[in-house]
N, C-alpha and C positions, 0 to 999 in steps of 0.2 A: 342499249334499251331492249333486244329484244331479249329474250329470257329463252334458257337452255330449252331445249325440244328431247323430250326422251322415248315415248314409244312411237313404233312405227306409223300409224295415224297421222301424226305431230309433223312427223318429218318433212310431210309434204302442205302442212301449213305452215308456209315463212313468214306469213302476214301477221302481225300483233294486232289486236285492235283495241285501242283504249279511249274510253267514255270521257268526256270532257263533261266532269264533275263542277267546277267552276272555275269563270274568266273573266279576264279583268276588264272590265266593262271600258266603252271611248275610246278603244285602240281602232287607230287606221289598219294596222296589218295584224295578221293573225303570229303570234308568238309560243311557240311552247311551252316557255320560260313562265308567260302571263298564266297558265292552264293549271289549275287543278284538272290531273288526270288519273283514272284508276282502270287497269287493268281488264278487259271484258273478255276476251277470249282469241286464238287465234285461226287464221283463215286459211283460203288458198292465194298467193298472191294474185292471184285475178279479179279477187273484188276490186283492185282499184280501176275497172273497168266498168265499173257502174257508172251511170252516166252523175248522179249526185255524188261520183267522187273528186275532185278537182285538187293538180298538184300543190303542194307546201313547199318543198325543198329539197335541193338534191344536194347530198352530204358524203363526204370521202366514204362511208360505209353503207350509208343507208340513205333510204327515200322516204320522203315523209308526205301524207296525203290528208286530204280536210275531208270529209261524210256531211252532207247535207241532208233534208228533207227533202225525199225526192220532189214535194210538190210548190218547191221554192223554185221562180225562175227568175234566176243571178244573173240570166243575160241580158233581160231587160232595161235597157241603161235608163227608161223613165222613171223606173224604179229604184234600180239604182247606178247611178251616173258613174261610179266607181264601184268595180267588184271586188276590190279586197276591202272596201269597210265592208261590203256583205256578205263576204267572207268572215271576217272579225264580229259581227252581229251572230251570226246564224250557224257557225260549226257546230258540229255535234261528237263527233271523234274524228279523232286521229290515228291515222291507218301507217306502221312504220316498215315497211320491208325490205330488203339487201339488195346491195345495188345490182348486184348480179341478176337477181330476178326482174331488175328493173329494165336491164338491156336485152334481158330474154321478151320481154314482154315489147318493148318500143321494138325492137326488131320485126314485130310482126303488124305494127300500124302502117300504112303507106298512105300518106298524103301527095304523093308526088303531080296528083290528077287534078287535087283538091282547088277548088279558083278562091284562093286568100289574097287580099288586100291588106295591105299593112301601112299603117299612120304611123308616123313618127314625128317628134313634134319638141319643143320647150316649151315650159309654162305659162301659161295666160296669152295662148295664142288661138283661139276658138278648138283646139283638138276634141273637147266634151262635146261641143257644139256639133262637129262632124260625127260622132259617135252616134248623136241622139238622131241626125236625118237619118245613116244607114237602118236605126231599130225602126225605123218608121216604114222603113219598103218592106215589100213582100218577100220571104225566099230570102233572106239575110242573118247571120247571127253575127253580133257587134262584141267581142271579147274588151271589155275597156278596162287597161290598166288591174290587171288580174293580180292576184296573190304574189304569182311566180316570175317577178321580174329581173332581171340582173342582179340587185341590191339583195333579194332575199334569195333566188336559187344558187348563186354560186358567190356574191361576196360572205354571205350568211356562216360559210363553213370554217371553223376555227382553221384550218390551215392556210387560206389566205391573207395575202398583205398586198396592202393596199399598192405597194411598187410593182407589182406582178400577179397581180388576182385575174389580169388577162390572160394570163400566158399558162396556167396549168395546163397540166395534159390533159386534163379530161373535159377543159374546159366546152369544145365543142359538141362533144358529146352530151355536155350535161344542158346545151341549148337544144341541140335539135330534140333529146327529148320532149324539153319541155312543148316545143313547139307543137311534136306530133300527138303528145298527152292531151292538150287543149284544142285542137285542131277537129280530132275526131269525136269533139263532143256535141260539136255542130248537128242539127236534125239532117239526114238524109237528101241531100240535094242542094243545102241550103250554102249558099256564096258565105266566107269570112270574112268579115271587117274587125280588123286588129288594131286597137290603139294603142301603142305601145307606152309603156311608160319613163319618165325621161329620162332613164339609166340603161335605156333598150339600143342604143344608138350602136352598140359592138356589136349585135347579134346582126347587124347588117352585110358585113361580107361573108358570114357564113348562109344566111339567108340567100344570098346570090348564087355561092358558091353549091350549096345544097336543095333549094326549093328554086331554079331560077325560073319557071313559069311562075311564080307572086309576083303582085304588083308593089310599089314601094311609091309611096306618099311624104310631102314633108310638107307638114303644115308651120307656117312662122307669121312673124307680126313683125313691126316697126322695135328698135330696142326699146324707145320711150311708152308705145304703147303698151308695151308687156312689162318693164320695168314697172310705172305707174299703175295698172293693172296689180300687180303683185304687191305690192304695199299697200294700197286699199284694201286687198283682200286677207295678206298676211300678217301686214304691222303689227297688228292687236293680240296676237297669237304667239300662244310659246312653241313655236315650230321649231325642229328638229335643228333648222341652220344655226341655233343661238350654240348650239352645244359646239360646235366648229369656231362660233365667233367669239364665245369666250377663250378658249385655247386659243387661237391664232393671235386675240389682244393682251391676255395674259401677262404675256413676259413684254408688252409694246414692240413687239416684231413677229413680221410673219414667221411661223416654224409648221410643219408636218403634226399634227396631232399625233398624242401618242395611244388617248383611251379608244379602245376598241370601239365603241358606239358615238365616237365624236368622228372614227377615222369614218366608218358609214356612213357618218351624217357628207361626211365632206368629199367621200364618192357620189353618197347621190347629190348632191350640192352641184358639185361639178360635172358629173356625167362620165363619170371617171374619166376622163381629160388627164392628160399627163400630170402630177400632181407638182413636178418642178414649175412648171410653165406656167399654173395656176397662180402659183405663191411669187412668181417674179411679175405677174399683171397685176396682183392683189397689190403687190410691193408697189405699182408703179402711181396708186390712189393713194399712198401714205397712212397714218396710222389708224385706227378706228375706223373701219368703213362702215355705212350702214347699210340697212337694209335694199336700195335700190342702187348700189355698188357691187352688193352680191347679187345682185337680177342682173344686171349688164355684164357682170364677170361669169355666169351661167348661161348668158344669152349668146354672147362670144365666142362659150367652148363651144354648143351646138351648133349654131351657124358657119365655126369652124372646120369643126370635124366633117361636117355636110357639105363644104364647100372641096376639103379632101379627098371625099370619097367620089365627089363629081369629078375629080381627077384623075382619080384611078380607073373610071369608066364605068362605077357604079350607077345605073339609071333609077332616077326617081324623077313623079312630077311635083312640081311647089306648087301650095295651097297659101297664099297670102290672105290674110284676114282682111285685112285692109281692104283686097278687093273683092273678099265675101260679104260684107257689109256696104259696100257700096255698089256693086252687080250681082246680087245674090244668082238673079237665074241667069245669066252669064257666064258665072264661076260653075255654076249647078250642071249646065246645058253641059260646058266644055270637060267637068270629070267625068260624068255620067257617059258622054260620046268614048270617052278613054277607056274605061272602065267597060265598055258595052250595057251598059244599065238604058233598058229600054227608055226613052227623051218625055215619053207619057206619065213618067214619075216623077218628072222637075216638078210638077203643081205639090205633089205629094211632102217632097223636099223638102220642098217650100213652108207648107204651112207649119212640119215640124218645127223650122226656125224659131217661128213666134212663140216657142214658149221657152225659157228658164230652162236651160240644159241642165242645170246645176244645183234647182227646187230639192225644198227639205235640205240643203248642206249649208255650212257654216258661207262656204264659197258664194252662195245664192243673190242674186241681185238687191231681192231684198234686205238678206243681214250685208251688204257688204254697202249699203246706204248710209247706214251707222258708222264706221269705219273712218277716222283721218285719210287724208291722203297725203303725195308724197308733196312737201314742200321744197318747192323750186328755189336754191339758192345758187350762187355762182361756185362756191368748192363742193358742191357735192355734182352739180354738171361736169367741172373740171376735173372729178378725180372719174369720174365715168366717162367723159372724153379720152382720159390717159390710160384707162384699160382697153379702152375700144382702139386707141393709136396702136397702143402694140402687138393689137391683132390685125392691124391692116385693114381697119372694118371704121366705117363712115362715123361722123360724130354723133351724137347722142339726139339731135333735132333735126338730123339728115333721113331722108328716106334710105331704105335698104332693099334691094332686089336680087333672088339667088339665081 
């Protein structure tokens, strides 16, 4: 993409920058592919250190970066509960430069001081919900579920496969950038709260092993609350997992997808979780699973892998929904004491709760009234009890504690 440089001027502008001419409108994530783009002129790589520039992708050769309105602010999760639809809304170019310039550049951010918080979490467990108390303090900026997640900066790059998209070599390097690109866009002073998105669960022992003053959060719920949650909110929708569950029922046997944006779907599905181990729990609900088969078979990998990393001596505290909803300033009191977040902002906390983390989105309380939900029968419990048996993890109407 970037185009030959020939007078000396040139040389030392690596940066391209190309105008986002038109985009295809209702995408979650920001795409290249979706972009009418044309050519505007190019820079020094340092514009991506505009505070309206925010990471896209990091790719075997090049780094790719979104340009906003500076007077857009994308961290306000009231505004928007998720930053890569606001991302996907609001780009205005894309900014492409070599990666070499990109490790000249992260070489010189240092967050090592920086006091980041970091949420981790699976689906339909209140994580938006904590998102929207931290935007609510003072002195906070809340990153939720940004552009640059696992799925899009490193499985995104055609030389990955899904057997080993952990294991490249550069893979570390292409996290703590991202880390320290979004880190320092925080105002002066101001505490990180990170919500990570559900394919962020790897960046966690490099996270230890590189930033170990962050804190680490693991927000969960009950399987059936989140299960049932997820299908009210998803059933009705042509979400990304169909493309996985057509392939996997295709031939009537589990197999490994082969189309590249099915294999995606079925990283982020799973949370990249071992992809053998995945298709032998799938296997063990039999043929056709539905949609609240694939929440307990999602719920499992992350509660597994979490329970892994507690063994390896990774520290995190758990955040149980269950008893944020039932002691909100209890659960509130006892992060905030951990966190050191002065105990005169539980009131503050608080009142955030009561509104609709999730207002304006398809997800929102109110469209999700519309909505079936999940019908309780005996083989659809049963095949969600047989996934959850062969991970060693309680029945499906059982409480769950990590």
């Amino acid at each position: 993409m970037l185009t030959a440089i020939n007078d000396r001027r040139e040389k030392e502008s690596t940066a391209q920058v190309l105008n986002v001419i038109y985009k295809v409108k209702h995408r979650a994530y920001v795409n290249p592919k979706s972009l009418l783009l044309w050519h505007s002129h190019f820079a020094k790589a340092d514009i991506i250190l505009r505070q309206n520039v925010h990471l896209l992708s990091i790719e075997k050769d090049v780094a790719k970066f979104m340009e906003f309105d500076s007077d857009i602010d994308l961290f306000n999760t009231r505004r928007f509960p998720f930053i890569s639809v606001a991302h996907a809304d609001h780009v205005k170019k894309i900014i492409v430069i070599p990666r070499w310039e990109l490790k000249r550049i992260v070489a010189g951010i240092n967050i090592d001081n920086q006091e980041v918080v970091w949420l981790f979490h699976h689906l339909r467990c209140g994580s938006t919900l904590w998102g929207q108390i931290f935007n609510a303090l003072p002195n906070w900026t809340v990153i939720s579920e940004n552009q640059t997640h696992l799925y899009n900066a490193v499985y995104a790059s055609e030389e990955s496969d899904i057997q080993c998209w952990s294991k490249t070599d550069d893979y570390e390097e292409r996290v703590v950038a991202m880390m320290k690109l979004f880190c320092r866009l925080a105002p002066t002073g101001n505490k990180i709260f990170w919500k990570a998105e559900v394919t962020d669960h790897h960046f966690i022992p490099i996270l230890q092993k590189r930033f170990p003053k962050h804190k680490i959060l693991f927000a969960y719920r009950d399987a059936i609350g989140a299960g049932k949650s997820f299908v009210k909110t998803f059933g009705h929708r042509n979400v990304m997992v169909w493309y996985v569950h057509y392939l996997l029922n295709r031939n009537h046997g589990p197999s490994l997808p082969a189309n590249r944006q099915a294999r995606a779907a079925w990283l982020w599905f799973t949370n990249g979780y071992n992809p053998d181990i995945c298709l032998e729990a799938l296997s063990k609900a039999g043929a056709n699973p539905q949609l609240m088969e694939w929440m307990v078979l999602l719920w499992a990998c992350v509660v597994t892998m979490m329970k892994e990393f507690q063994k390896e001596g990774v520290r995190f505290k758990c955040l149980k929904f269950e008893h944020l909803t039932q002691n909100p300033a209890t659960v509130i009191t006892d992060l905030f004491s951990h966190l050191n977040v002065p105990l005169d902002l539980v009131e503050t906390a608080l009142d955030a709760m009561k509104h609709d983390s999730q207002k304006g989105l398809f997800c929102s309380n109110e469209n999700r009234q519309h909505n079936k939900p999940w019908i309780r029968t005996h083989d659809s419990v049963s095949k969600c009890n047989a996934i959850l048996k062969f991970f060693n993890l309680p029945n499906l109407d059982d409480t769950f504690e990590m």
